[in-house]
The first five atom37 places (N, CA, C, CB, O) and aatype in JSON, in Angstrom:
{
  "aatype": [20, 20, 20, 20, 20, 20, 20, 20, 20, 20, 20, 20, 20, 20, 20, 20, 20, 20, 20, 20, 20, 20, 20, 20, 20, 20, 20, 20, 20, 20, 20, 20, 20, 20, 20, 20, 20, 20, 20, 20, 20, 20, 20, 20, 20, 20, 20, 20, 20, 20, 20, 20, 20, 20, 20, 20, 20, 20, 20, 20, 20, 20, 20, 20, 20, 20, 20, 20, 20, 20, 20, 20, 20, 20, 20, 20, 20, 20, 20, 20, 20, 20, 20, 20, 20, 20, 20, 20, 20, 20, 20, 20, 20, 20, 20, 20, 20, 20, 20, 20, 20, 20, 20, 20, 20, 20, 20, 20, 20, 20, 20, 20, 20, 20, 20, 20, 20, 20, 20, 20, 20, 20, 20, 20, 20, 20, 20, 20, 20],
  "atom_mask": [
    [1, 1, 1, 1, 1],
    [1, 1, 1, 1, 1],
    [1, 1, 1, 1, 1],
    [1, 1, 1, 1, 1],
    [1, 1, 1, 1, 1],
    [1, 1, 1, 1, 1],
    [1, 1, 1, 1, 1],
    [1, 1, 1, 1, 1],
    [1, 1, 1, 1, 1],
    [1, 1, 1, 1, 1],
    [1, 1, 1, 1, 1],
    [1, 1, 1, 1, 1],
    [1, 1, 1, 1, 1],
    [1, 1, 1, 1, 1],
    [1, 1, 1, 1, 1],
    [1, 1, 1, 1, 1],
    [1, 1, 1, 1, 1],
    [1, 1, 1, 1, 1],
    [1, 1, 1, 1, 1],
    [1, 1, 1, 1, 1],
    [1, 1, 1, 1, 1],
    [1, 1, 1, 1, 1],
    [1, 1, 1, 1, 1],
    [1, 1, 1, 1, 1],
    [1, 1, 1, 1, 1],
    [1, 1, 1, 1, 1],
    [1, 1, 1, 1, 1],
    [1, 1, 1, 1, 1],
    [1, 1, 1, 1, 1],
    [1, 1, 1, 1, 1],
    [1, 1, 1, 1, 1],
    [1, 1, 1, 1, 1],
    [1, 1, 1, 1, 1],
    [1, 1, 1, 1, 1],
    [1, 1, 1, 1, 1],
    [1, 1, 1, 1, 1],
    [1, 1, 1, 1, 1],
    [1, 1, 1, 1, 1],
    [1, 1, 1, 1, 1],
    [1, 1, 1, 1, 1],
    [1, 1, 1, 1, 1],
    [1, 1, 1, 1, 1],
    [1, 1, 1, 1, 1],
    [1, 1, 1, 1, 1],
    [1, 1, 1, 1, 1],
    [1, 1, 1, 1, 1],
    [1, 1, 1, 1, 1],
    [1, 1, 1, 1, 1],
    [1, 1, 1, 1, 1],
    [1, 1, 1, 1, 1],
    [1, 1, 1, 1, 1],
    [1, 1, 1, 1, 1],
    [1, 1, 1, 1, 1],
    [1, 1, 1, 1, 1],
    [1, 1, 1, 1, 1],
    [1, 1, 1, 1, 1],
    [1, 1, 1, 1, 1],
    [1, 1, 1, 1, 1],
    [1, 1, 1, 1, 1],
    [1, 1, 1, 1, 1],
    [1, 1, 1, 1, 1],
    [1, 1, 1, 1, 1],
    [1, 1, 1, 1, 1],
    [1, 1, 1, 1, 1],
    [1, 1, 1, 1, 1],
    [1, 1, 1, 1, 1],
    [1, 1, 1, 1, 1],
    [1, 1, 1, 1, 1],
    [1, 1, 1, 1, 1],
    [1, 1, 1, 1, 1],
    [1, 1, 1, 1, 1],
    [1, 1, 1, 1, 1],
    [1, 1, 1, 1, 1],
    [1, 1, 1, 1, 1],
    [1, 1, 1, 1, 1],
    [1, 1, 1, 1, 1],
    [1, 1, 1, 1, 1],
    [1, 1, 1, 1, 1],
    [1, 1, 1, 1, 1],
    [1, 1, 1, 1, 1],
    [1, 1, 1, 1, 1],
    [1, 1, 1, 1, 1],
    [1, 1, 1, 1, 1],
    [1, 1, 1, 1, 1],
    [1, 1, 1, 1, 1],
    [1, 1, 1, 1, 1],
    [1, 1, 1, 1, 1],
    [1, 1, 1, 1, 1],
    [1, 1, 1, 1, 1],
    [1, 1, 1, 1, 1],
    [1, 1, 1, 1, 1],
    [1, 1, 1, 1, 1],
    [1, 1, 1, 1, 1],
    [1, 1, 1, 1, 1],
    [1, 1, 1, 1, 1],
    [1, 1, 1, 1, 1],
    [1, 1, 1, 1, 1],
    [1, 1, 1, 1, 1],
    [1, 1, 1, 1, 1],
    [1, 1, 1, 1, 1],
    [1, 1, 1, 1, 1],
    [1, 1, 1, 1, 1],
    [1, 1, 1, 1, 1],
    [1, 1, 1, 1, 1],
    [1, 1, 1, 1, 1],
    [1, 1, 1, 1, 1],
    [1, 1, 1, 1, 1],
    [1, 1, 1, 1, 1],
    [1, 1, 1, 1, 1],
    [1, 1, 1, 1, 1],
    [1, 1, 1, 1, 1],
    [1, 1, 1, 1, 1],
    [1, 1, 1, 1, 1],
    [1, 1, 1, 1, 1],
    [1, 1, 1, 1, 1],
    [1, 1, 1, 1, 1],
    [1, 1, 1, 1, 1],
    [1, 1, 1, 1, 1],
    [1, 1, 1, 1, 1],
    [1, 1, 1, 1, 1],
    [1, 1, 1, 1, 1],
    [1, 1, 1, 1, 1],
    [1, 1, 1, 1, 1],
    [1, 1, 1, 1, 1],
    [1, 1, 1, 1, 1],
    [1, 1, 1, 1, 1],
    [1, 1, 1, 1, 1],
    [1, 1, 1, 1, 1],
    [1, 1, 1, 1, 1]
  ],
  "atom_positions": [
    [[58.83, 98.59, 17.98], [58.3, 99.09, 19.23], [59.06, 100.36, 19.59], [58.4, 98.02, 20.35], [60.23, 100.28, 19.97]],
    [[58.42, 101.57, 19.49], [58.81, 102.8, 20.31], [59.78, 102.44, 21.76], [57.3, 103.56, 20.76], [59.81, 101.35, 22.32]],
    [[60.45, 103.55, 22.14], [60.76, 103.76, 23.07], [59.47, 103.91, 24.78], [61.51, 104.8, 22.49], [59.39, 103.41, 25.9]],
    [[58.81, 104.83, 24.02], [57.79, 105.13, 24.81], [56.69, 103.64, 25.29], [57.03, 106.33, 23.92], [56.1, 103.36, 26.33]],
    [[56.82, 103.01, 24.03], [56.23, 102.11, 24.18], [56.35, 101.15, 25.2], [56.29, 101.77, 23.33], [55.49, 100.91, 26.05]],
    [[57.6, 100.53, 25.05], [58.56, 99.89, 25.92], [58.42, 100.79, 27.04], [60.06, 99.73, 25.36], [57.25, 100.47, 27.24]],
    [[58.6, 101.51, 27.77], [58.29, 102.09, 28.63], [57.09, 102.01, 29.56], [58.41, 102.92, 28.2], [57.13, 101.9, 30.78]],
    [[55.86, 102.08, 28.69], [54.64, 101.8, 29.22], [54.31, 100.49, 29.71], [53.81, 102.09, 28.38], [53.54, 100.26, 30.64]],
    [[54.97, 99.61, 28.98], [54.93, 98.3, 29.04], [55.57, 97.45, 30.08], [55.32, 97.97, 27.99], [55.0, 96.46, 30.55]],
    [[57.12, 97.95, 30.52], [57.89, 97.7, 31.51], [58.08, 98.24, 32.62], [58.69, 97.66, 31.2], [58.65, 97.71, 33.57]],
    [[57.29, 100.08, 32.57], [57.3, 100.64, 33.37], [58.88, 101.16, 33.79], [56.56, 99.94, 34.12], [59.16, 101.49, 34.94]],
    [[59.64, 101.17, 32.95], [61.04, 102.13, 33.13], [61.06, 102.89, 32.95], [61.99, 102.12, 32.74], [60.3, 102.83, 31.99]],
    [[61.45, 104.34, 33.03], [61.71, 105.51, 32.9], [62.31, 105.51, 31.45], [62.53, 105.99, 34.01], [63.08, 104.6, 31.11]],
    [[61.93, 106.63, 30.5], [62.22, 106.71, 29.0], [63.89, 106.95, 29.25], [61.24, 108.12, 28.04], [64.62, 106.11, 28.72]],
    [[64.38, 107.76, 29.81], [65.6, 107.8, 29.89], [66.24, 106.9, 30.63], [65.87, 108.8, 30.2], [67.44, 106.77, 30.37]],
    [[65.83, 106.29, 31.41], [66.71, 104.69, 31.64], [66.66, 104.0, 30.52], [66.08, 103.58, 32.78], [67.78, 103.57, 30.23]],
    [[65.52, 103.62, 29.47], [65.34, 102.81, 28.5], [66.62, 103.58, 27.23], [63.51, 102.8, 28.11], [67.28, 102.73, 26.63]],
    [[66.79, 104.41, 27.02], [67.85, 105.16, 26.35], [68.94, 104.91, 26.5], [67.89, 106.24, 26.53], [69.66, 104.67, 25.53]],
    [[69.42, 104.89, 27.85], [70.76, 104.65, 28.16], [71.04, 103.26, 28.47], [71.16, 105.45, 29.2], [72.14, 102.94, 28.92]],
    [[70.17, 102.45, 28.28], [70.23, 100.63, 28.48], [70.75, 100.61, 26.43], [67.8, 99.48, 29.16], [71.65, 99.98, 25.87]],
    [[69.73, 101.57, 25.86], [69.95, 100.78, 24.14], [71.47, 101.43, 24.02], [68.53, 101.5, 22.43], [72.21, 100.97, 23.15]],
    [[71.93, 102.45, 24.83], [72.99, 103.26, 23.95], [74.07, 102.66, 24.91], [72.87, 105.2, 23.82], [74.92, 103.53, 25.08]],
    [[74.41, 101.46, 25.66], [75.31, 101.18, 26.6], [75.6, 101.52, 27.19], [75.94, 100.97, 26.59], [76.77, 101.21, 27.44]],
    [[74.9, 102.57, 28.12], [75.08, 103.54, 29.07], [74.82, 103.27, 30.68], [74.25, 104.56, 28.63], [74.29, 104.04, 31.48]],
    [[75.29, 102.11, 30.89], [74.56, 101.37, 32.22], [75.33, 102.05, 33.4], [74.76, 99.49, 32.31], [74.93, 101.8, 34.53]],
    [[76.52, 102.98, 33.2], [77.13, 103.64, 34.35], [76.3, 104.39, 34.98], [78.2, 104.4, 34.07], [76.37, 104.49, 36.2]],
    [[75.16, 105.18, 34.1], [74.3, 106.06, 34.23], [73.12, 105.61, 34.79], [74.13, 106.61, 33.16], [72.15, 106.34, 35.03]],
    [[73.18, 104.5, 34.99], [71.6, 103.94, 35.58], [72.3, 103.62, 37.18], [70.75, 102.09, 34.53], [73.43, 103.66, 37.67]],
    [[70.79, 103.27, 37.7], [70.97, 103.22, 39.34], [71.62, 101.52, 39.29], [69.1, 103.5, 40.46], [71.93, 100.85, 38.3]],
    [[71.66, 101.21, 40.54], [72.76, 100.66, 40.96], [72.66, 98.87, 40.02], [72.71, 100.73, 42.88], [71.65, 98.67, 39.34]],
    [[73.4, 98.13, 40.07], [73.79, 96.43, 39.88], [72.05, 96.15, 39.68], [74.79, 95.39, 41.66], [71.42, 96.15, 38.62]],
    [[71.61, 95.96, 40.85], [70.15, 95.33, 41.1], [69.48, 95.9, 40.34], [69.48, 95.42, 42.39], [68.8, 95.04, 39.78]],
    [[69.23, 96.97, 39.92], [68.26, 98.16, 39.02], [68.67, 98.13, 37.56], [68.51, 99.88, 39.55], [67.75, 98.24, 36.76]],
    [[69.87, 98.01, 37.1], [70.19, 97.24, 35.89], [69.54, 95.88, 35.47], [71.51, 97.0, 35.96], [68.75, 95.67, 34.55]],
    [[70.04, 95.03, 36.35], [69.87, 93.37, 36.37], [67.83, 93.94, 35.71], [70.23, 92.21, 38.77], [67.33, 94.06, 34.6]],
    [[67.57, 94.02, 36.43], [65.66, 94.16, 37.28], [65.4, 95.02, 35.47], [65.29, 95.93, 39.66], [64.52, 94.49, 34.78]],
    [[65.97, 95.91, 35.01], [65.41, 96.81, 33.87], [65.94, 96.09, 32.4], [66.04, 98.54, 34.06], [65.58, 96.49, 31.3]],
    [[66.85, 94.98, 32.61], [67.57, 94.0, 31.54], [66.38, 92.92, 31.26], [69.14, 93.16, 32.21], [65.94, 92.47, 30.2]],
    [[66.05, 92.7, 32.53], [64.63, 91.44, 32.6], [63.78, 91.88, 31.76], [63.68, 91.2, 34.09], [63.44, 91.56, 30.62]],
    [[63.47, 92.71, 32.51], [61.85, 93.67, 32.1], [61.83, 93.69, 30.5], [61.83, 95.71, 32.72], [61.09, 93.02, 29.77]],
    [[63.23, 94.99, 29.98], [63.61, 94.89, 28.66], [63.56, 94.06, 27.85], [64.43, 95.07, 28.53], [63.11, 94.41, 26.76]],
    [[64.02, 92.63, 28.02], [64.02, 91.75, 27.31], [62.32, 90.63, 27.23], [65.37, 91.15, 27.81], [62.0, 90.08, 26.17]],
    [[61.77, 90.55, 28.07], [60.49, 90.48, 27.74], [59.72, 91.19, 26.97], [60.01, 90.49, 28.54], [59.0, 90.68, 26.11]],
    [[59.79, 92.17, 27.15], [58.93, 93.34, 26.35], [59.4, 93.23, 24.8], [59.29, 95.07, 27.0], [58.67, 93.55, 23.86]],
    [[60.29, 92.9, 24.72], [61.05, 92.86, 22.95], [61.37, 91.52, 22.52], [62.68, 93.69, 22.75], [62.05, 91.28, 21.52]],
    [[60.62, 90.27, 23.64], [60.84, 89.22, 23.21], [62.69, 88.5, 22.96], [60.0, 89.44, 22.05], [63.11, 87.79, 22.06]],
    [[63.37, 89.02, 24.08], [64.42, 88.31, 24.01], [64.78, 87.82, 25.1], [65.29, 88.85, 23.54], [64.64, 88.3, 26.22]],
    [[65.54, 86.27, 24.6], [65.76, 85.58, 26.0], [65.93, 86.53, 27.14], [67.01, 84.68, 25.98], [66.18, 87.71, 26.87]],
    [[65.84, 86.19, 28.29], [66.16, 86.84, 29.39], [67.4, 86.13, 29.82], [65.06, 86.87, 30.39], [68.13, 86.9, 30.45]],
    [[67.94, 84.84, 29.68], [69.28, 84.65, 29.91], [70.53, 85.2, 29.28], [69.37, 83.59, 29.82], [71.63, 85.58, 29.68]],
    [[69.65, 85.05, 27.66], [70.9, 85.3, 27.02], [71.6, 87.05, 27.34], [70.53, 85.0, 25.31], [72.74, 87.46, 27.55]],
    [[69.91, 87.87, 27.23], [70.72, 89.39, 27.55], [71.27, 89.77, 29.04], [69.65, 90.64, 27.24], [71.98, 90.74, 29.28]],
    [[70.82, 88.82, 29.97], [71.66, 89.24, 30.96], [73.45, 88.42, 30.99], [70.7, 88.91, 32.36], [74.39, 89.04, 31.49]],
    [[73.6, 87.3, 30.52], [74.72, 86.88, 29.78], [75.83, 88.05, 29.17], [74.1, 86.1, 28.65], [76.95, 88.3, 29.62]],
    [[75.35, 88.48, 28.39], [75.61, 89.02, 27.89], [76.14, 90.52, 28.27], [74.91, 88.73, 27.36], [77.04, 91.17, 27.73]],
    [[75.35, 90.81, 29.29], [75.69, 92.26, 29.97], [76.75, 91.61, 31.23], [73.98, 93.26, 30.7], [77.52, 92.39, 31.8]],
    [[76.74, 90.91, 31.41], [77.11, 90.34, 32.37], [79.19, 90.14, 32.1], [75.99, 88.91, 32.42], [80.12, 90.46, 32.85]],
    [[79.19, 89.36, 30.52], [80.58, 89.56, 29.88], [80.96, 90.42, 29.89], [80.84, 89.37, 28.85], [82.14, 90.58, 30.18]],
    [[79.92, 91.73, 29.5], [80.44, 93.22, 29.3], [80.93, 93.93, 30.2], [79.6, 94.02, 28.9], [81.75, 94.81, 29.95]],
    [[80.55, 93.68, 31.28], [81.22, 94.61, 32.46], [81.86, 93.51, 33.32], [80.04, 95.63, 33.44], [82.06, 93.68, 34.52]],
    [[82.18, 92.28, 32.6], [83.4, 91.22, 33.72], [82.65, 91.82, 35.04], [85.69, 91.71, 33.67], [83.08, 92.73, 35.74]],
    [[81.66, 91.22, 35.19], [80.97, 91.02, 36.79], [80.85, 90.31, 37.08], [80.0, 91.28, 37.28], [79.78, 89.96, 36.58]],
    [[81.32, 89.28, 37.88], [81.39, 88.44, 38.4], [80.04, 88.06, 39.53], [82.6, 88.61, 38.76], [79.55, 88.83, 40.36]],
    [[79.65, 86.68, 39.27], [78.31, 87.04, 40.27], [78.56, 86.6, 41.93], [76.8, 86.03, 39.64], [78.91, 85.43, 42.08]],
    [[78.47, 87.15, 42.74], [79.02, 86.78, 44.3], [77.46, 86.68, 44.43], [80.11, 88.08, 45.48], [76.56, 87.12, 43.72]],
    [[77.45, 85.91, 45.66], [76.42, 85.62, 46.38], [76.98, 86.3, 47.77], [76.05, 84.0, 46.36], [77.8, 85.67, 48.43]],
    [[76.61, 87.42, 48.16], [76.35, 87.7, 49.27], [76.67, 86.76, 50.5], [75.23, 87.99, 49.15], [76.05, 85.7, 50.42]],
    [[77.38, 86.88, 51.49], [77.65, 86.19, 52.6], [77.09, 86.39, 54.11], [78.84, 86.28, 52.61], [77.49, 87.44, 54.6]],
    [[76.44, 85.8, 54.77], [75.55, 86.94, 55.5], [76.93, 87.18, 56.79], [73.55, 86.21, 56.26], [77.71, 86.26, 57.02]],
    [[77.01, 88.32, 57.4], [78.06, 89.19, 58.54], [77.85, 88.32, 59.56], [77.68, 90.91, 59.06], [76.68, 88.04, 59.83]],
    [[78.74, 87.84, 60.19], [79.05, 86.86, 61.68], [79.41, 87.96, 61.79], [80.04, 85.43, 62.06], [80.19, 88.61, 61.09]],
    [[78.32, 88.49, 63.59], [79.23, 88.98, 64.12], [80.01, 88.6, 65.27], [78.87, 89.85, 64.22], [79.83, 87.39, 65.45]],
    [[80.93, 89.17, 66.29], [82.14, 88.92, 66.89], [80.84, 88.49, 67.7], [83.51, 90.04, 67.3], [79.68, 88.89, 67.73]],
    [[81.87, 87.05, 68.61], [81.78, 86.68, 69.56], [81.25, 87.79, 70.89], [82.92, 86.08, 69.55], [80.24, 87.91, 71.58]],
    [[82.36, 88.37, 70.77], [82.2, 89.51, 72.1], [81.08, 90.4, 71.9], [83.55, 90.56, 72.31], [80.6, 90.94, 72.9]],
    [[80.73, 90.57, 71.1], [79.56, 91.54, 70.95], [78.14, 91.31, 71.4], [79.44, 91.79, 69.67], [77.25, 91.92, 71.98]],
    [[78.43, 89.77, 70.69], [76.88, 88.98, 71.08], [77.29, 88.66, 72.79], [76.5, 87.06, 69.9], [76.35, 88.8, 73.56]],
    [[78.32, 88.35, 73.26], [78.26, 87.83, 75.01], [78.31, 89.97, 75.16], [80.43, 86.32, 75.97], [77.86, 89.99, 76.31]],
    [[78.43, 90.83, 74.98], [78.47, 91.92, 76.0], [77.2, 92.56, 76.07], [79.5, 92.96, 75.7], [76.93, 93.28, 77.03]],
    [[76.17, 92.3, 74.88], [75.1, 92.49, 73.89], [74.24, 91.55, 75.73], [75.3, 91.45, 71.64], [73.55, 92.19, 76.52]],
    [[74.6, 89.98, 75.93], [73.84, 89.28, 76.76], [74.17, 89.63, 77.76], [73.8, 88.08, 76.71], [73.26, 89.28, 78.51]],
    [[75.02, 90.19, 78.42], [75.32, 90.48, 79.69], [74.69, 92.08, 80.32], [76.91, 90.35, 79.68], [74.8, 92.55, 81.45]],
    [[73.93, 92.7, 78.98], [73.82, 94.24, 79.21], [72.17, 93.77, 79.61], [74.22, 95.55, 77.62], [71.59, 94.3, 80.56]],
    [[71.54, 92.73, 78.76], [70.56, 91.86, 78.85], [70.21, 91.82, 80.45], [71.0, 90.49, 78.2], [69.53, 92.61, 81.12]],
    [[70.79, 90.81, 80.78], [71.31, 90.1, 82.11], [70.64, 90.84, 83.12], [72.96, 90.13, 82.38], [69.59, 90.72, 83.74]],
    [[72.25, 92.2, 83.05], [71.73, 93.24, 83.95], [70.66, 94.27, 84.51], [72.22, 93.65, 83.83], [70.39, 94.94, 85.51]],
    [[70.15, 93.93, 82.95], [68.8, 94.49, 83.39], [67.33, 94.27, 83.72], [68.67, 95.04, 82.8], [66.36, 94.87, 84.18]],
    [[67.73, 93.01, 83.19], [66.86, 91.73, 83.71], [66.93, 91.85, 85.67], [67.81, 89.91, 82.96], [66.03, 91.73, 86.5]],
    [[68.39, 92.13, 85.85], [68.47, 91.93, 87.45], [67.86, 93.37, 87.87], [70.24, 91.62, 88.14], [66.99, 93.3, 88.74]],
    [[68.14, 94.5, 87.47], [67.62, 95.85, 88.01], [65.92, 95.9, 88.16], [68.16, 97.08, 86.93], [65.34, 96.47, 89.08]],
    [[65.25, 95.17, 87.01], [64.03, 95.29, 86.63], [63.66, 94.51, 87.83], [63.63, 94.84, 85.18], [63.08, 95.25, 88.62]],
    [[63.75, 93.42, 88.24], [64.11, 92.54, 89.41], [63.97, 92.84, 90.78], [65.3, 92.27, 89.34], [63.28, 92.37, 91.68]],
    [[64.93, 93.89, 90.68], [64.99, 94.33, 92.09], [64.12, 95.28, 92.59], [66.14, 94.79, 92.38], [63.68, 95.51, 93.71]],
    [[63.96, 95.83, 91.4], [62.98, 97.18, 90.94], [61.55, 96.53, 91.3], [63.09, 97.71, 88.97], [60.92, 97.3, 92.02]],
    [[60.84, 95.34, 91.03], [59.86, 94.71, 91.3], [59.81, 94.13, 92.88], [59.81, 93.78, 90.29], [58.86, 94.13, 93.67]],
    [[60.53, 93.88, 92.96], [60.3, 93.04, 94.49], [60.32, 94.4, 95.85], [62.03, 91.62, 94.8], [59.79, 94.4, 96.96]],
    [[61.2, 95.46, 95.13], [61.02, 96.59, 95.8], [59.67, 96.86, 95.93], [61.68, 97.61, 95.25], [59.11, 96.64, 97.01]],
    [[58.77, 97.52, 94.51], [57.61, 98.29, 94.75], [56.97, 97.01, 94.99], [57.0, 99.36, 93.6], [55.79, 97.31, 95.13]],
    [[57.08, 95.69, 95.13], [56.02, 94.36, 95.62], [55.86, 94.92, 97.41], [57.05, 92.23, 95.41], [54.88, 95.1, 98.13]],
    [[57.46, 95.09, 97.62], [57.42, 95.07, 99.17], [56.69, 96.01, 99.71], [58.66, 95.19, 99.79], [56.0, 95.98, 100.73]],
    [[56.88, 96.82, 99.01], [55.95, 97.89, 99.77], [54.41, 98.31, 99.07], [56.87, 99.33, 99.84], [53.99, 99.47, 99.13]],
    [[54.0, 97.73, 98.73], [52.56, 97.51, 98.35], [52.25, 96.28, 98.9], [52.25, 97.53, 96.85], [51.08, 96.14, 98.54]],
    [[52.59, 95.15, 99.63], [51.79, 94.33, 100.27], [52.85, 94.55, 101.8], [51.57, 92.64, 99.39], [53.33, 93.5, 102.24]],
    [[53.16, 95.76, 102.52], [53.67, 95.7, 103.53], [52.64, 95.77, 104.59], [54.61, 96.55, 103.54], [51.57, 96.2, 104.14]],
    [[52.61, 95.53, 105.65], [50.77, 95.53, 106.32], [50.86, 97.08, 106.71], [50.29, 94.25, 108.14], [51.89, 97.68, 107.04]],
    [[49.52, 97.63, 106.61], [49.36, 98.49, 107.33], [48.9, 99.04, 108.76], [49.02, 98.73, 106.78], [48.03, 98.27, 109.16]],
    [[49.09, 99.92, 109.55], [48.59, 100.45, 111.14], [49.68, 99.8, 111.85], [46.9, 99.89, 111.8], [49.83, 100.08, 113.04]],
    [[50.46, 98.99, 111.29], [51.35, 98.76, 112.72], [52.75, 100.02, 113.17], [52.2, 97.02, 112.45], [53.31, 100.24, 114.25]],
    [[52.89, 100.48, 112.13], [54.1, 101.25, 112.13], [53.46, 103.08, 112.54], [54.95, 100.99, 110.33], [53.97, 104.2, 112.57]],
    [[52.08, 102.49, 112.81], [50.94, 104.1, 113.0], [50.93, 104.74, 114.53], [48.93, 103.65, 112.69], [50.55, 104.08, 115.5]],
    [[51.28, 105.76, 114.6], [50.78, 105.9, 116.31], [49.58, 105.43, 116.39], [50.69, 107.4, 117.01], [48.8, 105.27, 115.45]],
    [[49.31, 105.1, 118.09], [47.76, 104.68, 118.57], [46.45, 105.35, 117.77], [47.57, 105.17, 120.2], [45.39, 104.77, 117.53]],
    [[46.91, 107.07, 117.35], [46.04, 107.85, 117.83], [45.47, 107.59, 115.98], [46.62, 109.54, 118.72], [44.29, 107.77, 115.7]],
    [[46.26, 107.24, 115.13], [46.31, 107.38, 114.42], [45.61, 106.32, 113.26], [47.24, 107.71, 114.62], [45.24, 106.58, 112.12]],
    [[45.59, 104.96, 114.06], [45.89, 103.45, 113.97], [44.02, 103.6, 113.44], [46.6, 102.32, 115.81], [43.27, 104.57, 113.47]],
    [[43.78, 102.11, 112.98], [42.15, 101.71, 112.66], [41.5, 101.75, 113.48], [41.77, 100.55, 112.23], [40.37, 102.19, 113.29]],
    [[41.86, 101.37, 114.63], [41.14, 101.15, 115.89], [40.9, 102.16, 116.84], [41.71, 100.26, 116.54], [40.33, 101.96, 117.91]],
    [[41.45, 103.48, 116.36], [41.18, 105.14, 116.98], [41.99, 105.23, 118.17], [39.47, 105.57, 117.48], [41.8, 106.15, 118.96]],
    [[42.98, 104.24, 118.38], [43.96, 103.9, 119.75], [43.14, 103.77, 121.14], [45.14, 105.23, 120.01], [43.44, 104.29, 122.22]],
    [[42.08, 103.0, 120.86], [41.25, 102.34, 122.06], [42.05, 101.32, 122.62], [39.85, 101.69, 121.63], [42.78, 100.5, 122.05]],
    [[41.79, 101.51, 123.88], [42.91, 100.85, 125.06], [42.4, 99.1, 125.04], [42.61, 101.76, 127.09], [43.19, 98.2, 125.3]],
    [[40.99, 98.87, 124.68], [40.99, 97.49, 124.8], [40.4, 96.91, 123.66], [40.34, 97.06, 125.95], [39.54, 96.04, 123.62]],
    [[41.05, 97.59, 122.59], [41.47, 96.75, 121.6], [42.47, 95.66, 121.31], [41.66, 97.36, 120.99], [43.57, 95.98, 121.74]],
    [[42.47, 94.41, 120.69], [43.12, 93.44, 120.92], [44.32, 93.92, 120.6], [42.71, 92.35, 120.36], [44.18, 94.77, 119.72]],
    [[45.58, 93.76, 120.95], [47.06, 93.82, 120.38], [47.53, 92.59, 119.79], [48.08, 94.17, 121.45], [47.27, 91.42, 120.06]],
    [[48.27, 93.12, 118.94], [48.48, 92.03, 118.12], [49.89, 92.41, 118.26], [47.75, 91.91, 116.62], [50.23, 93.58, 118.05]],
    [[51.12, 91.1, 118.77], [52.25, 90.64, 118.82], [52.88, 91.48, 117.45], [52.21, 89.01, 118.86], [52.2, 91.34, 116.43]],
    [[53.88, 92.19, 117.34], [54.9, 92.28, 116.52], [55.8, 91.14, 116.25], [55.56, 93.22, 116.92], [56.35, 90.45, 117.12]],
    [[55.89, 91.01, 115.07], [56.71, 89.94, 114.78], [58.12, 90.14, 114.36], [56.12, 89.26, 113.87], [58.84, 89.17, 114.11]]
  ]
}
């Protein structure tokens, strides 16, 4: 099987496939992109897929870690909820504000002349509360 071939087949770049046969894995993109083009490789040419990643694996003493996922600090997550909090309370106040004054009644705070009732003298009055 060609180079090119293998290529078409796995979809790697001819010069990644070059520098995988000539031990050149410094030159390729990162851990994951090796691992991912070792797979591919070894299907395409019919070889285990354990054994050649095994194998690459001795060669560069890599050890396999599993990723640990980041705890973060305590304080971050409570200053993170308290920034929360606060704005939960502004939004809050911010609402009951424009509430108040969109259902505040209107004409009482109006001069006579000004009022619904055109400030007619025997119109009913209504008690301030």
């Amino acid at each position: 099987m060609s180079v090119e071939e293998v290529s078409r087949a796995t979809r790697i770049p001819v010069p990644s496939i070059e520098r995988i046969e000539a031990d050149h894995f410094d030159d390729l993109p990162g851990e994951v992109f090796v691992r991912g083009f070792l797979r591919a490789y070894a299907r395409a040419v019919y070889l285990p897929v354990e054994e050649v990643l095994a194998r690459y694996t001795a060669s560069r003493r890599v050890a396999v870690v599993t990723p640990m996922p980041i705890a973060s600090p305590a304080g971050g997550s409570q200053g993170k909820r308290f920034g929360v909090a606060m704005a939960f309370v502004l939004l809050l106040i911010l609402f009951t504000l424009a509430l108040s004054i969109v259902m505040r009644p209107r004409g009482h705070d109006m001069p006579p002349e000004l009022s619904h009732d055109g400030g007619r003298r025997d119109a009913p009055q209504t008690p301030l509360v």
